[in-house]
Backbone bond lengths (Angstrom), bond angles and torsions (degrees), N, CA, C in turn:
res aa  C-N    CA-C-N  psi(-1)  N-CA   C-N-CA  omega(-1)  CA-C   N-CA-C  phi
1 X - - - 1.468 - - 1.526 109.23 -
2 X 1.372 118.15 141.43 1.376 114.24 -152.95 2.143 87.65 -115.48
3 X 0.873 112.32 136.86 1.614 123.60 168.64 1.425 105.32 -103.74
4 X 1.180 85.52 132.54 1.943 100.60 177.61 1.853 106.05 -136.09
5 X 1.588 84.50 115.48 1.667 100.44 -163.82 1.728 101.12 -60.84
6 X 1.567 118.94 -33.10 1.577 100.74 166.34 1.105 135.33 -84.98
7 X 1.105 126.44 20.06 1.545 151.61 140.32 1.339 100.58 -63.13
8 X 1.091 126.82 -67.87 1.321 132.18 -158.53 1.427 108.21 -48.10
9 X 1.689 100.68 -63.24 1.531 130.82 177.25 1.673 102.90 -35.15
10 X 1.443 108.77 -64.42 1.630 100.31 -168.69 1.205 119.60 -81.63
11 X 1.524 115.48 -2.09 1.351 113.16 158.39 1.650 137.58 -78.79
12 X 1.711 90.56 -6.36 1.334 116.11 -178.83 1.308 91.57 -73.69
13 X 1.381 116.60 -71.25 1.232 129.99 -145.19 1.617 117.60 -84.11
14 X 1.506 104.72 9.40 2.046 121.21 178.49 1.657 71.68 -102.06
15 X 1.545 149.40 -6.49 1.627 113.29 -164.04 1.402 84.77 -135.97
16 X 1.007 126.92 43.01 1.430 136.89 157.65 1.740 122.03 -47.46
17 X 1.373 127.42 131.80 1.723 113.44 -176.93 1.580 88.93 -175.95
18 X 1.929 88.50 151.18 1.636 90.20 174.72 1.323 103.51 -92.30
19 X 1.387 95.08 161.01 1.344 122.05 -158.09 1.654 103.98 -119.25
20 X 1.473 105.95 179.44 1.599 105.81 156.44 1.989 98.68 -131.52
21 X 1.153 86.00 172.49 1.920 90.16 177.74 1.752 98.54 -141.71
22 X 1.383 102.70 126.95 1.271 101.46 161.43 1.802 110.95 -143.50
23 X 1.374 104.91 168.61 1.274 125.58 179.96 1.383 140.46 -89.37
24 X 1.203 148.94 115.34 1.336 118.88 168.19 1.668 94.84 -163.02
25 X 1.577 106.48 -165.04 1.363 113.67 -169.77 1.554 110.79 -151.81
26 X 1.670 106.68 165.41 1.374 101.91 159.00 1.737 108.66 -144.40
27 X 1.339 112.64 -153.82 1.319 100.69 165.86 1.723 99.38 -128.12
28 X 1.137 115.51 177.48 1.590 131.02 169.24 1.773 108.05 -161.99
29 X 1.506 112.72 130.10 1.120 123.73 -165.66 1.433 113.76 -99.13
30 X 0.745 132.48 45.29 1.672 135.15 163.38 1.424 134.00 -97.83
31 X 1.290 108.45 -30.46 1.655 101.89 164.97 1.477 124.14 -70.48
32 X 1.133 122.58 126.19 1.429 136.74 176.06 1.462 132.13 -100.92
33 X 1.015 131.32 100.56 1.687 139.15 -166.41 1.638 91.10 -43.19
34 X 1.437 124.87 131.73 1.212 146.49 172.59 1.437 117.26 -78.34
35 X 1.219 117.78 -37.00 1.699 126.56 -173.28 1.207 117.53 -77.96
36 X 1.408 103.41 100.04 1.433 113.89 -179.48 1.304 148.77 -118.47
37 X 1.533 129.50 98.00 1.301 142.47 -119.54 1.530 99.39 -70.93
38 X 1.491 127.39 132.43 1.349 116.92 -173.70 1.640 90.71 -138.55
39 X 1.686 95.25 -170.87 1.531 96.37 179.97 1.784 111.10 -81.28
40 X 1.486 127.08 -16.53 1.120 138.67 166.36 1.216 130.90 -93.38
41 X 1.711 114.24 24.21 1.297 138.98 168.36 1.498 95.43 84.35
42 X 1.711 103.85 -178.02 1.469 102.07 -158.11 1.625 119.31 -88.21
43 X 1.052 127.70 138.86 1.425 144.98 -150.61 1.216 96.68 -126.81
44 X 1.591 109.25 162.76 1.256 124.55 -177.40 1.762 99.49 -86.49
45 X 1.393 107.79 126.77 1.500 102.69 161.81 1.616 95.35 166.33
46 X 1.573 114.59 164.46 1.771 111.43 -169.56 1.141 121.27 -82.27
47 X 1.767 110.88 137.83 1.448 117.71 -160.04 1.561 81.15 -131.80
48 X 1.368 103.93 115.81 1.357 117.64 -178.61 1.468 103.28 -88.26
49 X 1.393 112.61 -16.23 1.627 110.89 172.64 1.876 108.16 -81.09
50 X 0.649 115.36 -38.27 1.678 136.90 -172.28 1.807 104.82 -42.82
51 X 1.797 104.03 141.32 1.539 91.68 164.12 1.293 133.01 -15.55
52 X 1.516 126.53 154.29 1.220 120.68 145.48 1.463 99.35 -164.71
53 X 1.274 113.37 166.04 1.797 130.02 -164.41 1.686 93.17 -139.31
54 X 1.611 105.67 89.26 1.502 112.30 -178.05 1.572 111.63 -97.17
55 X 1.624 114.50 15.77 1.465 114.35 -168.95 1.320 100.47 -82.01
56 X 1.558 133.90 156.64 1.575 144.10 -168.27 1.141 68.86 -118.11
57 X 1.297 150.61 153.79 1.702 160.27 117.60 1.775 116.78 -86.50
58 X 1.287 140.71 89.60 1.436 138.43 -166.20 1.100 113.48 -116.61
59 X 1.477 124.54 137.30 1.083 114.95 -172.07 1.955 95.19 -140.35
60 X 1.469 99.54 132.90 1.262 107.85 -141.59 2.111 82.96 -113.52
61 X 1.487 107.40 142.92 1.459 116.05 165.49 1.560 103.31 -127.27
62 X 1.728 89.73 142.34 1.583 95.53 -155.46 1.603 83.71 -138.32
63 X 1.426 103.80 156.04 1.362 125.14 158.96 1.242 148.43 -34.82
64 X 1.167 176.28 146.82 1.582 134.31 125.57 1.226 117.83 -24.13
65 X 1.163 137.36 -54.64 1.146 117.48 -155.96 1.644 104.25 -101.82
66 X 1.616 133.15 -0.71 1.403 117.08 134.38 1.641 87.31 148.87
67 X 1.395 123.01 -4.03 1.356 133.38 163.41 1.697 129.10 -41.26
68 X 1.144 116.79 95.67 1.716 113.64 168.02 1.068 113.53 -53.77
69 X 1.349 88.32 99.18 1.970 92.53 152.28 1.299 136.96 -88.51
70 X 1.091 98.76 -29.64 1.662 117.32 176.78 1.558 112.60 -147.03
71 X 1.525 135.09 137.22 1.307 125.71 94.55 0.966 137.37 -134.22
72 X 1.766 122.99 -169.17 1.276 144.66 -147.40 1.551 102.20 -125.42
73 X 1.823 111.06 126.84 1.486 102.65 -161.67 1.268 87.02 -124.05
74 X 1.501 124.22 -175.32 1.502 110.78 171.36 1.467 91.26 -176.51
75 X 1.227 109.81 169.13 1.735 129.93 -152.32 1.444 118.39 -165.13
76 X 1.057 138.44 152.68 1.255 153.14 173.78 1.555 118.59 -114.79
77 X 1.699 103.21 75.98 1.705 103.29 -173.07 1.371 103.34 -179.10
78 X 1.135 99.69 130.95 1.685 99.39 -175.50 1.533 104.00 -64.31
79 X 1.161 117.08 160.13 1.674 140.04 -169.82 1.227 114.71 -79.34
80 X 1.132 128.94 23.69 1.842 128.66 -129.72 1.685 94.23 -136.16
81 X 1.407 122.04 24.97 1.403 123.08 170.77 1.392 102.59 -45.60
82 X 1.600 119.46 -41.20 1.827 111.50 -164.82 1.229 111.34 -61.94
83 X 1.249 113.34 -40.37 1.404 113.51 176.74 1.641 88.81 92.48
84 X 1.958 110.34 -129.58 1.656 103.44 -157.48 1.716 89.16 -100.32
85 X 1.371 127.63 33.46 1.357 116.20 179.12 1.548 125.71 -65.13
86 X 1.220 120.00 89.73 1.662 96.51 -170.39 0.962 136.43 -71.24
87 X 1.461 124.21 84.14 1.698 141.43 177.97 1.634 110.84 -126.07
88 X 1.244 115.98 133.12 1.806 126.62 172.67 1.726 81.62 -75.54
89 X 1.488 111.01 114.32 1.258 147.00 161.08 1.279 141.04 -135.93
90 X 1.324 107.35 144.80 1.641 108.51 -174.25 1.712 118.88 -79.29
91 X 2.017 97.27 5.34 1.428 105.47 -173.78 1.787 111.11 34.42
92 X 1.196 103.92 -166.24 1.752 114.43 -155.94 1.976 103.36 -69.94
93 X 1.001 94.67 -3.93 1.899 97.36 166.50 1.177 105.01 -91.32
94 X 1.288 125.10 -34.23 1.446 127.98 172.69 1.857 121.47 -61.00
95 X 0.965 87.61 -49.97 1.944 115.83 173.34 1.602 98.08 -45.81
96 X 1.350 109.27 -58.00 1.739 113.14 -172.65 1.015 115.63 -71.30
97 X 1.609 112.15 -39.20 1.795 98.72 -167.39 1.676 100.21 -81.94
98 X 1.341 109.58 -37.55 2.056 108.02 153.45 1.542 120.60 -4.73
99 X 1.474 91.88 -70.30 1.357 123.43 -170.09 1.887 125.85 -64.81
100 X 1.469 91.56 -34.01 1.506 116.58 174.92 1.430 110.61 -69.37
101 X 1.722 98.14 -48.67 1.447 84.89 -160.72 1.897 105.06 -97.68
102 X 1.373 103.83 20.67 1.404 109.33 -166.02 2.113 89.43 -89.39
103 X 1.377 101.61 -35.76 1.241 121.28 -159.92 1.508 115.29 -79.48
104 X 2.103 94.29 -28.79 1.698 93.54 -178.32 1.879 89.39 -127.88
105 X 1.254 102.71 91.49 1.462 97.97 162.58 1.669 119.77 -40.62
106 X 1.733 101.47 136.61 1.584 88.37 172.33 1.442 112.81 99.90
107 X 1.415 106.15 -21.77 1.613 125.78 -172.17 1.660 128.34 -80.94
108 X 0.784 111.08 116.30 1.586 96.09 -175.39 1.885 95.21 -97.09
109 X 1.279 101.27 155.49 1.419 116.82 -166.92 1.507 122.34 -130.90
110 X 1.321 118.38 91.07 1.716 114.53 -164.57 1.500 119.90 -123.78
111 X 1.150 116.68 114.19 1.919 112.85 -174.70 1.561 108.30 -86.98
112 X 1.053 106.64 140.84 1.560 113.10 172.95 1.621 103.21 -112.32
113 X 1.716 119.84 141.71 1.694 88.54 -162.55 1.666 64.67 -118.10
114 X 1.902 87.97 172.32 1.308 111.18 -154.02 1.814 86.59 -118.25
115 X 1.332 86.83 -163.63 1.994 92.09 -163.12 1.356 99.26 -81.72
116 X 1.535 126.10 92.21 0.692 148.82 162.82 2.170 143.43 -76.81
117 X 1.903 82.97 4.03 1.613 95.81 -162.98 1.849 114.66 -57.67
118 X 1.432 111.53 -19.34 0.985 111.29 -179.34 1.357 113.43 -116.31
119 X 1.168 144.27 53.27 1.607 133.73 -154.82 1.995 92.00 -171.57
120 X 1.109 101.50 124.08 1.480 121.19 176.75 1.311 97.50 -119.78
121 X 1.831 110.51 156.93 1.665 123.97 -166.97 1.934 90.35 -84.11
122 X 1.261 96.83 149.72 1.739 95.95 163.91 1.437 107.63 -142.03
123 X 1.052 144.97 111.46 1.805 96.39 17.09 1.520 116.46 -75.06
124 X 1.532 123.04 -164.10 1.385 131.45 164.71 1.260 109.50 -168.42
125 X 1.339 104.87 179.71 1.474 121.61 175.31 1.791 122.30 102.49
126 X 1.328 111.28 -24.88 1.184 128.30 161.11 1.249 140.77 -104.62
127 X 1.479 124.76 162.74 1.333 104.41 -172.88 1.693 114.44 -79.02
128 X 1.327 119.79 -21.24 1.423 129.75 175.86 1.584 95.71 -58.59
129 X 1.459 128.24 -39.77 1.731 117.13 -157.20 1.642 95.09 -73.87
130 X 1.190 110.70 -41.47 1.573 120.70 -175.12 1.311 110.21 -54.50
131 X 1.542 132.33 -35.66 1.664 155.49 -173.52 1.341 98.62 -74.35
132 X 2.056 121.25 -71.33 0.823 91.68 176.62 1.504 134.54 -91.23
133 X 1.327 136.00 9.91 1.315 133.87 168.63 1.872 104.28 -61.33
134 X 1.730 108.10 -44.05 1.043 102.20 -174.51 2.037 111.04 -55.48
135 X 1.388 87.70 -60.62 1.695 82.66 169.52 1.183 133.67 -0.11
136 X 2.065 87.73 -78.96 1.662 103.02 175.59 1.790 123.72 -54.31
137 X 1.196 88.85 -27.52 2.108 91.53 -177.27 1.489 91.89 -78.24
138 X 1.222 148.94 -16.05 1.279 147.20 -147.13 1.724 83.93 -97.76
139 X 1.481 112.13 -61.51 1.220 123.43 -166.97 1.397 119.17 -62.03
140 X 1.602 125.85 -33.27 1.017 127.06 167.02 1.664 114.49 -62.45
141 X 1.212 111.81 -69.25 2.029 120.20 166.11 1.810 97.86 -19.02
142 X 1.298 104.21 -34.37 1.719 88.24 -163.76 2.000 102.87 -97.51
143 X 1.494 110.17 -9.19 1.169 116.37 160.14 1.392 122.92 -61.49
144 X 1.398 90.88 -37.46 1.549 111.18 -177.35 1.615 120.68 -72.13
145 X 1.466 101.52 -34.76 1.400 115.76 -174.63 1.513 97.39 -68.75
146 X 1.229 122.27 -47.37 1.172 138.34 -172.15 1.745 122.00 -43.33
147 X 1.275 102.23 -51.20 1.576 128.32 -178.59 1.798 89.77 -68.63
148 X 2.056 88.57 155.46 1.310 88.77 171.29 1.355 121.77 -102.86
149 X 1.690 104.90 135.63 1.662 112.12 -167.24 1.465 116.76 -62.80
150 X 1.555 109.61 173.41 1.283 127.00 -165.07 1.626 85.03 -105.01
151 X 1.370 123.53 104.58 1.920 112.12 177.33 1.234 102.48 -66.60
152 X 1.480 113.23 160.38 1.457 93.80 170.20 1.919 85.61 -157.87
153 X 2.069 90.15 136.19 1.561 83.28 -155.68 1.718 101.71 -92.42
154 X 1.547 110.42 -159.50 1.457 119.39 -145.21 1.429 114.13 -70.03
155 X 1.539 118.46 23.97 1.721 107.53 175.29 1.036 99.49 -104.74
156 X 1.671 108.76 159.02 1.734 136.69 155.91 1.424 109.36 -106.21
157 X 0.983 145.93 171.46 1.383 141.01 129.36 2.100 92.55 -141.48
158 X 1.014 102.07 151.53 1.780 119.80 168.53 1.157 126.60 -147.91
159 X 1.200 126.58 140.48 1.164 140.83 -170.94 1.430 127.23 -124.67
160 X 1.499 145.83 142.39 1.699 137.77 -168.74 1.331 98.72 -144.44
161 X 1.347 89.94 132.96 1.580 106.78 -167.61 1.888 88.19 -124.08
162 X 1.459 107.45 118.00 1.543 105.10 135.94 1.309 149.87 -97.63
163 X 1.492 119.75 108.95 1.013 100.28 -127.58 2.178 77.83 -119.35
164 X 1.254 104.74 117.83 1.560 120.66 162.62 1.649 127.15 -37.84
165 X 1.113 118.23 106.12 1.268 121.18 165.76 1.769 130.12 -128.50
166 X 1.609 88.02 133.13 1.657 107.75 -179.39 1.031 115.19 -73.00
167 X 1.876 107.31 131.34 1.413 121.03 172.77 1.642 107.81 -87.58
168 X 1.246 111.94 146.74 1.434 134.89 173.30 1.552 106.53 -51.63
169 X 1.558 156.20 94.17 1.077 148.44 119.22 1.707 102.65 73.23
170 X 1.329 109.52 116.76 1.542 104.60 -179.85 1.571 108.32 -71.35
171 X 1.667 144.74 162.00 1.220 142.73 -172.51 1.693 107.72 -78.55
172 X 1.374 133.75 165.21 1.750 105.82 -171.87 1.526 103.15 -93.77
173 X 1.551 86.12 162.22 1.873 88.36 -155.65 1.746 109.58 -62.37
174 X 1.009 134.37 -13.45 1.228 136.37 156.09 1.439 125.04 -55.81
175 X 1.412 97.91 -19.57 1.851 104.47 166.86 1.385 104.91 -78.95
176 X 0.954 115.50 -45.83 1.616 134.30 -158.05 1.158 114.22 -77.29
177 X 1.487 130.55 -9.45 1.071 149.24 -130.79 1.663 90.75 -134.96
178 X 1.523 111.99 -55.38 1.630 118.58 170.30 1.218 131.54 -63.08
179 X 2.026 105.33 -29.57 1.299 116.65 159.62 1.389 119.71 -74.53
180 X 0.922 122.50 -9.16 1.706 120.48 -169.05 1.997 90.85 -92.55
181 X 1.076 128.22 -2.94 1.293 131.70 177.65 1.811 100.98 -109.31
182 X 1.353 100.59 5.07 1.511 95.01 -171.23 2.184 102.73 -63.66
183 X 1.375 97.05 165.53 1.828 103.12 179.06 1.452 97.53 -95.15
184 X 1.325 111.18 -10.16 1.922 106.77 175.74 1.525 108.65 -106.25
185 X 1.707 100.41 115.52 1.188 120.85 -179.21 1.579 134.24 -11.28
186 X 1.961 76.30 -56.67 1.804 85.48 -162.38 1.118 95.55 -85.06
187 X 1.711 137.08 -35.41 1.762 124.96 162.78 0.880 107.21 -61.17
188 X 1.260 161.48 26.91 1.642 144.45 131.65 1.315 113.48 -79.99
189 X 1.473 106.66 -60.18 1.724 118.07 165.18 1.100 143.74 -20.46
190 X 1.982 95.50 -43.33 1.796 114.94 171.29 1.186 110.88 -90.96
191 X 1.603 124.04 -34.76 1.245 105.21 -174.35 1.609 108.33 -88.73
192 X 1.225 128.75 -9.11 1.432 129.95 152.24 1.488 107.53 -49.62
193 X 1.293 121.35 -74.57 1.558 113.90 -176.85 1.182 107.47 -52.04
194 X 1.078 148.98 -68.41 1.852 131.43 -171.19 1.366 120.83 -46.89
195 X 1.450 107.33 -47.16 1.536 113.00 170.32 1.802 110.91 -59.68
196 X 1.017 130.34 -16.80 1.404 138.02 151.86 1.685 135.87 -58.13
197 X 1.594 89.69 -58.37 1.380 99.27 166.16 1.319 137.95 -66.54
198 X 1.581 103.41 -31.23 1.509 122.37 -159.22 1.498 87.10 -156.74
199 X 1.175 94.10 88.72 2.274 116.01 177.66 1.743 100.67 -78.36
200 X 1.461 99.10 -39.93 2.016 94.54 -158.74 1.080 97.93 -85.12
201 X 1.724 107.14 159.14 1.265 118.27 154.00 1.281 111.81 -66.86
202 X 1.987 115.59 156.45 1.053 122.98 -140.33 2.087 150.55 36.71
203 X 1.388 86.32 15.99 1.738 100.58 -166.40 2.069 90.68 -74.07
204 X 0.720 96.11 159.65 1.546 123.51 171.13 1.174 147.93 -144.52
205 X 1.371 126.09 108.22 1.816 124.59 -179.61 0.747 124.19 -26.22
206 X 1.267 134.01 136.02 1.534 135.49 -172.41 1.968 91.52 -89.19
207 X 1.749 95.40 149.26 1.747 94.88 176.81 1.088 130.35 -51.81
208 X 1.474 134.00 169.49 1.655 125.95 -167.72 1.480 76.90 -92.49
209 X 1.459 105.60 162.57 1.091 110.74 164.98 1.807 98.39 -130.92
210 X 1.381 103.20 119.28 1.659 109.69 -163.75 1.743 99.20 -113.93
211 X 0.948 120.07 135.02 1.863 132.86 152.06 1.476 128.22 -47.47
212 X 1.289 114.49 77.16 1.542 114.10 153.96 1.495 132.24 -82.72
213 X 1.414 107.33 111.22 1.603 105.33 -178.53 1.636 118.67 -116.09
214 X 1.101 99.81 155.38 1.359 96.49 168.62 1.740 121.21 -155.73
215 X 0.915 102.21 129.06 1.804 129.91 -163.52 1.724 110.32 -96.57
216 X 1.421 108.80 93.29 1.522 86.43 168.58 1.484 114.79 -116.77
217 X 1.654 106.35 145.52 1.035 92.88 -154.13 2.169 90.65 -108.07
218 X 1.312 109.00 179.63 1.514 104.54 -174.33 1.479 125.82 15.74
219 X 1.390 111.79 43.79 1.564 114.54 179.92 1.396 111.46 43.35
220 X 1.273 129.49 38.14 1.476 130.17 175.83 1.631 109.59 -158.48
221 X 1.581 132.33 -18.15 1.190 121.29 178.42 1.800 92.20 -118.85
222 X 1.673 96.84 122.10 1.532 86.81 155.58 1.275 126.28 -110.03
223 X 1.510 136.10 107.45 1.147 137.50 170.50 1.473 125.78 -65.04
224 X 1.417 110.90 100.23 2.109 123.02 174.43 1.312 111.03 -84.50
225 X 1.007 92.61 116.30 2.133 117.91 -169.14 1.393 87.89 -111.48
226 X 1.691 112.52 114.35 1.975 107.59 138.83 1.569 100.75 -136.65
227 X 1.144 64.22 175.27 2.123 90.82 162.33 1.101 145.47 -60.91
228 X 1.050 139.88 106.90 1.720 131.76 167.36 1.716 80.95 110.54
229 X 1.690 80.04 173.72 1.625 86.60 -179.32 1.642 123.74 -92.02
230 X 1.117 129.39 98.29 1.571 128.25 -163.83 1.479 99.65 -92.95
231 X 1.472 87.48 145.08 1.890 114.93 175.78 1.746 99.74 -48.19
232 X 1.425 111.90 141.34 1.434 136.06 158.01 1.552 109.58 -34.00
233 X 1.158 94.29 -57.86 1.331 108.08 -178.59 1.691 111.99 -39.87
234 X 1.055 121.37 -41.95 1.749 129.57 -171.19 1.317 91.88 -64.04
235 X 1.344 128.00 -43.49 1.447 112.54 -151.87 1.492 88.77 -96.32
236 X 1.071 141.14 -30.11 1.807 122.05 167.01 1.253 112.11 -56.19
237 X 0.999 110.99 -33.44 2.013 112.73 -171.23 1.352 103.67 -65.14
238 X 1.511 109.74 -50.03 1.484 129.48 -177.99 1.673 118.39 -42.93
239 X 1.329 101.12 -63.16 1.403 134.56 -166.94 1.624 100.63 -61.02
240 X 1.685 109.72 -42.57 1.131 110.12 -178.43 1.793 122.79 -83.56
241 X 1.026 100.09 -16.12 1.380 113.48 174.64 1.560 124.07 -76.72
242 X 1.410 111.81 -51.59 1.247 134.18 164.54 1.267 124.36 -76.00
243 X 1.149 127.38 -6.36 1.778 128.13 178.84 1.752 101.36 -89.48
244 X 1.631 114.72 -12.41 1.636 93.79 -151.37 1.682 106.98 -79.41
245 X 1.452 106.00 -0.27 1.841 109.22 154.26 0.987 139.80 -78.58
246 X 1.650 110.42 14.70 1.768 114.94 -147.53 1.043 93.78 65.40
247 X 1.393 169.23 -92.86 1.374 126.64 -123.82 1.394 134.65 -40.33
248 X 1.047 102.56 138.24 1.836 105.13 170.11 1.332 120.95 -97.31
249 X 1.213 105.44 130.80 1.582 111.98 -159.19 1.866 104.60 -113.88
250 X 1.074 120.25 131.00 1.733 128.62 152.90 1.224 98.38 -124.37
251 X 1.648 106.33 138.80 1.548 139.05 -175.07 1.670 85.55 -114.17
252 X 0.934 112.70 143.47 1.708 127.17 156.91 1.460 113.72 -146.44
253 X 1.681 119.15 144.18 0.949 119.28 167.81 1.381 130.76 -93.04
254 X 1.199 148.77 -136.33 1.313 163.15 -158.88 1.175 104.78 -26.73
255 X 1.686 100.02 74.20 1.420 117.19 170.75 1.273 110.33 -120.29
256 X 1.599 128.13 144.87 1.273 124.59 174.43 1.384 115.53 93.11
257 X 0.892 112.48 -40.56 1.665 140.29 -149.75 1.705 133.79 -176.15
258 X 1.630 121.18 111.21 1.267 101.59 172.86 1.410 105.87 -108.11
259 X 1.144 119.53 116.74 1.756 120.33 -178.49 1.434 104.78 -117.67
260 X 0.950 119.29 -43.43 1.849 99.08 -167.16 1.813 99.28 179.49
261 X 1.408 113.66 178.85 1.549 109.30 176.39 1.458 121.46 -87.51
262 X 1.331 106.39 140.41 1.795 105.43 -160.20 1.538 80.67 -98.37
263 X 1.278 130.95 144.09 1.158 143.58 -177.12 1.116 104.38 -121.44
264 X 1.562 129.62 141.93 1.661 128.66 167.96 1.477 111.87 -84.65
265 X 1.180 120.27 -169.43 1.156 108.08 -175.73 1.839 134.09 -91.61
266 X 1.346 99.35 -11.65 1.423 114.05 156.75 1.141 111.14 -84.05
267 X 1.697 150.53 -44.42 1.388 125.36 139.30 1.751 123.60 -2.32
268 X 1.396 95.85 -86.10 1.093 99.89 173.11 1.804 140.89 -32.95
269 X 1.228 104.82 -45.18 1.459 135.43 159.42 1.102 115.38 -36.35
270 X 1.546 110.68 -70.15 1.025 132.53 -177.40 1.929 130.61 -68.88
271 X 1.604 100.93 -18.94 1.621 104.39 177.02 1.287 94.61 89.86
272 X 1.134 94.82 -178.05 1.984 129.45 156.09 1.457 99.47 112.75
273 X 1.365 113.53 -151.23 1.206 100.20 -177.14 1.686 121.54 -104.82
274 X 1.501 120.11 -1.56 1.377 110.89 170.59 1.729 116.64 -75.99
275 X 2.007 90.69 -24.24 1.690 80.98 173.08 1.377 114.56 -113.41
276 X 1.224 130.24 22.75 1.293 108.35 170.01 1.661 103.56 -155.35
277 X 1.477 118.69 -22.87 1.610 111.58 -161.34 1.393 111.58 -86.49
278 X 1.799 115.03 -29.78 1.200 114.26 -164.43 1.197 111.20 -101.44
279 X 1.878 133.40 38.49 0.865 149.43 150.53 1.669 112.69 -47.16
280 X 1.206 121.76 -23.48 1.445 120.02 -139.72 1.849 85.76 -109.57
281 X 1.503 111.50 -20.99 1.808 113.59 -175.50 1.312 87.80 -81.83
282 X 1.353 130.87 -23.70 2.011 114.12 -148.76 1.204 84.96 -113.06
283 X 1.366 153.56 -6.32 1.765 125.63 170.23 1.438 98.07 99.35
284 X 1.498 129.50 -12.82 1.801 141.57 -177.05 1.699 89.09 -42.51
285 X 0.936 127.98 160.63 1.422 130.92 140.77 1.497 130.22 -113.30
286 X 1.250 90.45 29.91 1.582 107.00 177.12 1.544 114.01 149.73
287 X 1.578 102.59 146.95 1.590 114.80 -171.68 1.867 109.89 -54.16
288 X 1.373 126.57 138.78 1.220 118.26 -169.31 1.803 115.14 -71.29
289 X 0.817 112.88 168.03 1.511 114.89 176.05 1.457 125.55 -68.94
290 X 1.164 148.73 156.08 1.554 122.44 170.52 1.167 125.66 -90.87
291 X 1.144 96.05 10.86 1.768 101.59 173.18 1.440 89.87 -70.28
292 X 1.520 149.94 -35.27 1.729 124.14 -159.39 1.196 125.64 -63.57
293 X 1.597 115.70 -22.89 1.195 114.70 159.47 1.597 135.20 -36.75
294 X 1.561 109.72 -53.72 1.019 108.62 178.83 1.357 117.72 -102.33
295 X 1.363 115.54 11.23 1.913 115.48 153.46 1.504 99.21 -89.08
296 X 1.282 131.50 -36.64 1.768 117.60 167.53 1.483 121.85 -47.49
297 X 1.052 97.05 -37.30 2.038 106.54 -161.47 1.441 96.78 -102.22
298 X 1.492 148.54 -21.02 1.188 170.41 142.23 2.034 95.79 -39.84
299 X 0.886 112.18 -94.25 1.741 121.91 171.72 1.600 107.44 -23.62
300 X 1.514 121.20 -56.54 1.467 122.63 -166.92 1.543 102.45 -78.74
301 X 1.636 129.27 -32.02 1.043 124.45 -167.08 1.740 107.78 -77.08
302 X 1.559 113.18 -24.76 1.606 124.86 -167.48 1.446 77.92 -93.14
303 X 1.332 142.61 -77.64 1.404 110.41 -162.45 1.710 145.92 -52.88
304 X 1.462 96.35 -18.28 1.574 131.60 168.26 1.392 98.69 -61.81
305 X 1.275 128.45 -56.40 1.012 146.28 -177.37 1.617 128.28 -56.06
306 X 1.424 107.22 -44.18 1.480 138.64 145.27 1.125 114.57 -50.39
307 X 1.283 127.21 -73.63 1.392 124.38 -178.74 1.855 127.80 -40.44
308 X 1.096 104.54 -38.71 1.529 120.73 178.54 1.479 108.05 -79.29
């Protein structure tokens, strides 16, 4: 069956109606900070002490006469309840919006996931952990539905910031040169591609150039959209910075763009693999600098700033 998006379009737009929009939130406790401090530096595995961003943020579209039609839920946690199950699944985001729209006939049901680069579901690995985590996100959205919303009336304004970021120093080509003989795939792979791109001594990557957006909606919710998957951590820093006007803030990630893990700058510091190992899966040619932190959080604060 073939979909044709202007079909789609004018079918949108023959079922046209005003609406209302409102705001609110809850929490749900299942994501667990992954980075876990060992004697061989930090490794992937659950650090129940570790960041986490447990806010549900939902934003619910309703009827005139008081009918859900839509909302939009969102989370900070990778999707990866199945663990190594091999099934094309909507995993535990799938489970909820299931669940949502099983609960509100008529409903359309959509997750936006939030900065999730460091945070795995707990439990996982099965298809039951994926069911019930989904559950619980199902159950919070309806906590949320529950509470009374923040309305917020008929403006948008948005803004896109690209905002440049420096990679850390390529390794010397005599390193690169030993890895490209490496017996593990993806270290041969990367240091083949750099030695490709950038042959001379002294050559250098040109900056990432990454997507910062930001969406506010009824002069009271600002929604921060980027790229790649960024640490939990951004969106607490965020949230806390930007709320002290009343504003209400949602951070989401893997917007615009999915390229690789945006690391903050204690990430970075610190190693492991969101800031430095899994350069070699994303095509990076090297761990980012720590200056991006504060050209990320720098970009969202001037467009916030703009917007008003």
């Amino acid at each position: 069956m073939l979909f044709r998006s202007d079909s789609a379009i004018g079918e949108s737009l023959s079922k046209t109606q005003a609406v209302t929009i409102g705001y609110s939130h809850a929490r749900c406790g299942f994501a667990m900070n992954r980075r876990l401090k060992t004697p061989d530096g930090f490794r992937l595995g659950p650090n129940p002490d570790g960041v986490v961003d447990h806010d549900v943020p939902v934003l619910r579209i309703e009827a005139q006469d008081g009918k859900l039609l839509g909302v939009v839920f969102g989370y900070a946690c990778h999707n990866t309840a199945l663990g190594p199950v091999p099934q094309l699944h909507g995993d535990y985001s799938g489970f909820a919006q299931k669940k949502l729209e099983q609960d509100h006939p008529e409903t359309v049901a959509l997750f936006l996931a939030g900065c999730g680069g460091d945070q795995d579901p707990s439990p996982r690995r099965h298809l039951d952990d994926a069911q019930q985590n989904g559950l619980a996100l199902a159950s919070a959205v309806e906590g949320a539905l529950a509470a009374a919303p923040v309305r917020l009336d008929a403006t948008l304004s948005t803004t896109l910031e690209t905002v440049p970021l420096a990679f850390a120093a390529l390794p010397p080509r005599e390193e690169l040169e030993a890895r490209a003989k490496s017996g593990n795939g993806f270290v041969a792979r990367h240091a083949q591609m750099i030695l490709q791109n950038w042959p001379n001594p002294g050559d250098a990557p040109p900056d990432y150039l990454y997507p910062v957006q930001v969406a506010t909606l009824g002069k009271t919710l600002a929604l921060v959209a980027w790229g790649g998957e960024p640490m939990a951590e951004y969106a607490v820093r965020l949230k806390s910075e930007l709320a002290k006007d009343g504003r209400r803030v949602w951070v989401a990630g893997y917007s615009n763009l999915v390229n690789a893990y945006i690391p903050n700058r204690r990430v970075l510091t610190e190693g492991g693999y969101e800031g430095t190992e899994a350069i070699i899966y994303q095509s990076l040619p090297a761990p980012f600098r720590p200056e991006l932190e504060d050209r990320i959080i720098e970009s969202v604060h001037r467009q916030v700033q703009n917007a008003r």
